[in-house]
LODO-932484 format. One record per residue (C-alpha): x, z, y; chain; residue number from 1. Coordinates in Angstrom, 2 decimals. Layout:
c1;c3;c2;chaine;num
X;Z;Y;A;NUM
...
# end
This chain:
c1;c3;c2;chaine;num
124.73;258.85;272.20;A;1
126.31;259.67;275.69;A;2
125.04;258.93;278.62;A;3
128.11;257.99;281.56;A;4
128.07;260.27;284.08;A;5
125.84;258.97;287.29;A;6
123.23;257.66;284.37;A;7
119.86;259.48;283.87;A;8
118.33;258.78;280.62;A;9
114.72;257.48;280.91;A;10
114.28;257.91;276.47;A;11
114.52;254.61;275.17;A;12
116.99;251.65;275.98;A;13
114.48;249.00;277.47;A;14
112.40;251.67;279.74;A;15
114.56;251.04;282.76;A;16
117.86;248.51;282.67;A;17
120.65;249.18;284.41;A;18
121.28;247.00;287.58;A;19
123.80;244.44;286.89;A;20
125.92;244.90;289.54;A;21
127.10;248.19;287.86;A;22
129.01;246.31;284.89;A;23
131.51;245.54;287.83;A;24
131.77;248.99;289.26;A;25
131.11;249.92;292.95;A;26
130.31;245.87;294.36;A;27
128.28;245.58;297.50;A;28
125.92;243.00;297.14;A;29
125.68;242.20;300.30;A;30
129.48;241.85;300.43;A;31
129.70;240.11;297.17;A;32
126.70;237.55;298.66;A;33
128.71;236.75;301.66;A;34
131.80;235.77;300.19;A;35
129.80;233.86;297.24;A;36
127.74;231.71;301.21;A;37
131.25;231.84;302.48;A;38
132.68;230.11;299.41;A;39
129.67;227.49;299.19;A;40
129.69;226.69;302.91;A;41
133.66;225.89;302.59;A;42
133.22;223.62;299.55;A;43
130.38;221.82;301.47;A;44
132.40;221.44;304.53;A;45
135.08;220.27;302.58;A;46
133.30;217.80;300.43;A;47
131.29;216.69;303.77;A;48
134.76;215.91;305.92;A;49
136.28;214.02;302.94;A;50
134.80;210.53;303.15;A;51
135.60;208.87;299.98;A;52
133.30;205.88;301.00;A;53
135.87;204.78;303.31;A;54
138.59;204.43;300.79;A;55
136.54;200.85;299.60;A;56
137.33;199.67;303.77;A;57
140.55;198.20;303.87;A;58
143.17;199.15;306.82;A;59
145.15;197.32;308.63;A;60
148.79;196.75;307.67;A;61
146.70;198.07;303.92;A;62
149.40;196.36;301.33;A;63
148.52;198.61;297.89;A;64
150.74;196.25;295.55;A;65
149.91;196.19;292.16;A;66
148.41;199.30;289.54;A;67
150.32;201.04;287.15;A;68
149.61;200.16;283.28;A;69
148.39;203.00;281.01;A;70
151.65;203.54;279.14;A;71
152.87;203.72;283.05;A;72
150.28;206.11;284.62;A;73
150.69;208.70;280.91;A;74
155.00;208.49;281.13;A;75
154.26;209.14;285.52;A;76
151.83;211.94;285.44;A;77
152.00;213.22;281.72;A;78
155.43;213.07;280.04;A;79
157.58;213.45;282.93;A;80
156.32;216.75;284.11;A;81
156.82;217.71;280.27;A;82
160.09;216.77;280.19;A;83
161.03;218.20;283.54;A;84
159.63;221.49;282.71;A;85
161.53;221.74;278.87;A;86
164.81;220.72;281.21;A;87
163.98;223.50;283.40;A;88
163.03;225.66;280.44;A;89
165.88;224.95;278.69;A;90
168.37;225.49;281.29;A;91
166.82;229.04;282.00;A;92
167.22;230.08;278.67;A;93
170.87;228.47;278.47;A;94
172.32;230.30;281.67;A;95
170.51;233.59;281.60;A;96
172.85;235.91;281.74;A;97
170.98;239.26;281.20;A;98
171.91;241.88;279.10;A;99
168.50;243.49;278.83;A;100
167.48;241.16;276.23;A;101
169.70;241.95;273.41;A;102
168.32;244.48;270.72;A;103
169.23;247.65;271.07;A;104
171.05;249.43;268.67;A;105
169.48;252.14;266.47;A;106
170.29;255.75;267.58;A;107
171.58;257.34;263.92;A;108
169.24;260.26;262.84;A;109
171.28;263.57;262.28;A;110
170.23;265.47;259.42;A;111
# end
């Protein structure tokens, strides 16, 4: 067994773990906990100015019309941006006009 280099060995495996910031190499912890507040506190502000209890309070000059049916809500949001994206796809792969994607030709061995 080798030990990494850095590592003392202390004899057997459970006398002393290894901290577990080393899996991830040189991390600061107290770097690595100020980005993980940083990253809470903006989700909580975020979820705290979004007020989704006043989308129930109607507006004036509010006029929603009527709701889409399933079939309409799954062609909207599903199959159309599968369809765009195999037209885009497709036309990619139709007018590339590369050259470095054709197999290259075998070099002949001399003997």
């Amino acid at each position: 067994m080798t030990i990494p280099r850095g590592r003392v060995s202390y004899g057997t495996p459970s006398a002393r773990p290894f901290p577990s910031f080393d899996t991830f190499g040189p991390v600061d912890k107290k770097n690595a906990l100020r980005a993980g507040a940083l990253a809470a506190g903006t989700t909580l502000m975020m979820l705290l100015m979004s007020s989704p209890a006043l989308a129930l309070t109607r507006d004036d000059g509010d006029d929603p019309g009527q709701g889409l049916s399933v079939m309409e809500t799954l062609g909207q949001f599903v199959l159309a941006p599968i369809v765009l994206f195999a037209v885009i796809a497709g036309l990619v792969m139709v007018l590339d006009r590369s050259t470095d994607r054709q197999p290259k030709a075998k070099a002949k061995a001399k003997a």
